[in-house]
DRENDO-1510 file (C-alpha; in Angstrom, 1 decimal, always signed):
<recs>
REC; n; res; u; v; w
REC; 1; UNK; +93.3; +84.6; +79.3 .
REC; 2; UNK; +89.6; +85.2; +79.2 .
REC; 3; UNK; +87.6; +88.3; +80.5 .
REC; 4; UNK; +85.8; +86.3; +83.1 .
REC; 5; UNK; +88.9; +84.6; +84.2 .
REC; 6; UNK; +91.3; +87.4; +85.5 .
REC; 7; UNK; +91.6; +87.2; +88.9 .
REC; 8; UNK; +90.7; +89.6; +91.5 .
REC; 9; UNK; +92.0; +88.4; +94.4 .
REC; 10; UNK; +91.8; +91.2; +97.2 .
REC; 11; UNK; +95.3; +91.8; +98.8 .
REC; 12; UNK; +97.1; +94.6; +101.0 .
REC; 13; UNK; +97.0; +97.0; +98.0 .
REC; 14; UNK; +93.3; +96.5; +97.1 .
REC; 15; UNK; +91.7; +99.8; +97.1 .
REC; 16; UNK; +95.0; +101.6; +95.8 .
REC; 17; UNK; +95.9; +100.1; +92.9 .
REC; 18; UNK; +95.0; +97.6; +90.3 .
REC; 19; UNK; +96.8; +95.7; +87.5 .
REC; 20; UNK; +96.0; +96.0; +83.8 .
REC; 21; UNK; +95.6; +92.8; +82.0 .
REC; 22; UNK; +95.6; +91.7; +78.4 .
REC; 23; UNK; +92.6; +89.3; +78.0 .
REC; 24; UNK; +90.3; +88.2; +75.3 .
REC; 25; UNK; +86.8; +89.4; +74.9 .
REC; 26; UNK; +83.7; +87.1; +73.7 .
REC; 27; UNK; +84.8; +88.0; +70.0 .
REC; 28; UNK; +88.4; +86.6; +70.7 .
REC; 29; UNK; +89.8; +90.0; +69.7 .
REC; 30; UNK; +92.5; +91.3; +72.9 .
REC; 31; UNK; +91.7; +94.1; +75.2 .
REC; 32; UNK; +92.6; +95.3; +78.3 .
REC; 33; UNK; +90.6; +94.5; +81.9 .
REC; 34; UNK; +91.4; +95.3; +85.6 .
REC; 35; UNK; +92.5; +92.8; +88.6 .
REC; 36; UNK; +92.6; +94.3; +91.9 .
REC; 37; UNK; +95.2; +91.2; +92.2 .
REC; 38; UNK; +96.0; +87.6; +92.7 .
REC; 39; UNK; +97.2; +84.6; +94.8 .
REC; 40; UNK; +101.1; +84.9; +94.3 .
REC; 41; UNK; +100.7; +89.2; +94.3 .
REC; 42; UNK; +99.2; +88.6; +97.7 .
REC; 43; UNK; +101.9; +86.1; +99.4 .
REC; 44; UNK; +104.6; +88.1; +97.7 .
REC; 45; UNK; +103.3; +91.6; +99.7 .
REC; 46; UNK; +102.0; +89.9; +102.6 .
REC; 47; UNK; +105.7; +88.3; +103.3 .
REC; 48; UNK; +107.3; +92.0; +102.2 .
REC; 49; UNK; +104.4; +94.1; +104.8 .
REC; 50; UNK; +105.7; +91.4; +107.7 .
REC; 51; UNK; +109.3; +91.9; +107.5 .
REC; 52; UNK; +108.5; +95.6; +107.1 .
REC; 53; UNK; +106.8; +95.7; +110.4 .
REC; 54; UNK; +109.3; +93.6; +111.6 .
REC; 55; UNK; +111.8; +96.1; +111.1 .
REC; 56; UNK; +109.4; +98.7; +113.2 .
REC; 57; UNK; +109.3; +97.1; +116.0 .
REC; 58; UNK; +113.2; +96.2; +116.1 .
REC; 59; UNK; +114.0; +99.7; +115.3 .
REC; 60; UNK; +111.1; +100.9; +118.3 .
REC; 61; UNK; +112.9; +98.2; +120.4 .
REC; 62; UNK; +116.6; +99.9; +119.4 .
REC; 63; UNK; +115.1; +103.2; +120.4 .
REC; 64; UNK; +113.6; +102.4; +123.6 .
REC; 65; UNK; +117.3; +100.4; +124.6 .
REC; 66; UNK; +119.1; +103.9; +124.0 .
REC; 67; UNK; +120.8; +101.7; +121.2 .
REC; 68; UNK; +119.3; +104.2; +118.8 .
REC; 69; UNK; +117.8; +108.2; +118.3 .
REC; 70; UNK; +113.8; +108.2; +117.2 .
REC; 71; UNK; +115.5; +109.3; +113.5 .
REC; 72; UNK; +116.1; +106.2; +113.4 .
REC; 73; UNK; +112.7; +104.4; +114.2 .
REC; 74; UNK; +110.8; +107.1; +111.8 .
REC; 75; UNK; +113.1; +106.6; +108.9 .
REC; 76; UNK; +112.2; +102.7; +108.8 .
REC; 77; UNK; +108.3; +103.3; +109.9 .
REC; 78; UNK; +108.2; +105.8; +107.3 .
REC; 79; UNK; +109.6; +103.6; +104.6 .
REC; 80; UNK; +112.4; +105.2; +103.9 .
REC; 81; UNK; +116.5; +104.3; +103.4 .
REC; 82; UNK; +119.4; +106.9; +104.2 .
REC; 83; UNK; +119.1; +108.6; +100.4 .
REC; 84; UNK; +115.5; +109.5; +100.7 .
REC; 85; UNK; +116.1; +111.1; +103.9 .
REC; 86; UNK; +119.6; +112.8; +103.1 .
REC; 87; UNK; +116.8; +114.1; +100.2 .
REC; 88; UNK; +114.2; +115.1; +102.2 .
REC; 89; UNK; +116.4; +117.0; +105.0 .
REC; 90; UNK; +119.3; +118.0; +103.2 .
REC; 91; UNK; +121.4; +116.4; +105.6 .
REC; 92; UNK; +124.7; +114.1; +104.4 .
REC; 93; UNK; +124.2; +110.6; +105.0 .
REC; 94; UNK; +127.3; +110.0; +107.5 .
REC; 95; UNK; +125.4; +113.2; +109.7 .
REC; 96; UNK; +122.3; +111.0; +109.5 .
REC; 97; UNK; +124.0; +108.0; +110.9 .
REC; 98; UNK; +125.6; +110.4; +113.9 .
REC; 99; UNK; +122.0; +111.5; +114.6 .
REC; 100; UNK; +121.4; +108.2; +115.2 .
REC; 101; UNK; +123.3; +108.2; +118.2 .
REC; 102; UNK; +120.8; +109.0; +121.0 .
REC; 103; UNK; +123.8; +111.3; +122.7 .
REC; 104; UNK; +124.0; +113.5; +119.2 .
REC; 105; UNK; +120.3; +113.2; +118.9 .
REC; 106; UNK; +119.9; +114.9; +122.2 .
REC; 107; UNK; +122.2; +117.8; +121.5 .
REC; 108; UNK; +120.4; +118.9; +118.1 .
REC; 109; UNK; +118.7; +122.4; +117.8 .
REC; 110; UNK; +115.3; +122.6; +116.8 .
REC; 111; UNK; +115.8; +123.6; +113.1 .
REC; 112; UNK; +117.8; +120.5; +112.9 .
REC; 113; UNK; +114.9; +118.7; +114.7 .
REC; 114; UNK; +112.5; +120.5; +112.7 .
REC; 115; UNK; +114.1; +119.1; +109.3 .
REC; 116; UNK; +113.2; +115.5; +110.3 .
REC; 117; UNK; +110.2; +116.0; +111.4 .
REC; 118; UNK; +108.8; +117.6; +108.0 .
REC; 119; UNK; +110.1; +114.5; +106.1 .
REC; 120; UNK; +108.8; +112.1; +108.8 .
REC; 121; UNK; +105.4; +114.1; +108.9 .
REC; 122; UNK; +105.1; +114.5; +112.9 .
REC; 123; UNK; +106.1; +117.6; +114.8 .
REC; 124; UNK; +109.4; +118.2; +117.1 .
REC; 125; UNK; +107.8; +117.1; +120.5 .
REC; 126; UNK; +106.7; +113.9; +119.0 .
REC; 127; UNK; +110.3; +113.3; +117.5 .
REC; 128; UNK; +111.7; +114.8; +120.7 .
REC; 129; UNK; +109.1; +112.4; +123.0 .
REC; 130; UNK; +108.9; +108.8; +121.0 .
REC; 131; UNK; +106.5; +106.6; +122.2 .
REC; 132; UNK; +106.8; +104.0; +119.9 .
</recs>
């Protein structure tokens, strides 16, 4: 590919990150130049940011049906899966999955609440009051 033809195609990452590319200078000799993106780049994480947000709202729906605790909403807005937060809090995964029970959720102690809400970056009363 030529310099002047690598794409740069604006897309949800534009702004954060950009993708080295091997083209040819006017000489013909290869060298390197940034795209902040392309076409496919941009359906590809335009279709992966919808079912993201997708999953929001079904976990803010879960929530808000007492199907689920907030732990639950604020692990999938915050991108995470049940390793990275076992990580982040210390906690096992099978506890997690009891915490997601709003009737366990209710019943946990505030250093327990405060252990979430570091790794989900909000405080307790947030966690404690979701408004999602």
């Amino acid at each position: 590919m030529k310099k002047e033809d690598v794409p740069q195609d604006s897309s949800a990452l534009d702004g954060v990150t950009r993708d080295v590319c091997y083209v040819k200078d006017i000489d013909g000799k290869y060298t390197t130049d940034l795209s902040v993106g392309w076409d496919v780049k941009k359906i590809a994480l335009d279709n992966a940011w919808e079912d993201i947000h997708e999953r929001v709202k079904e976990a803010a729906l879960l929530v808000r049906n007492g199907e689920k605790s907030p732990i639950f909403y604020y692990m999938e807005l915050k991108l995470m899966d049940l390793p990275i937060l076992a990580a982040y809090t210390g906690f096992w995964q099978f506890t997690i999955k009891q915490h997601f029970k709003p009737s366990v959720f209710k019943k946990l102690n505030d250093k327990k609440l405060f252990n979430y809400s570091k790794a989900f970056e909000i405080t307790i009363n947030e966690l404690k009051n979701f408004n999602g």
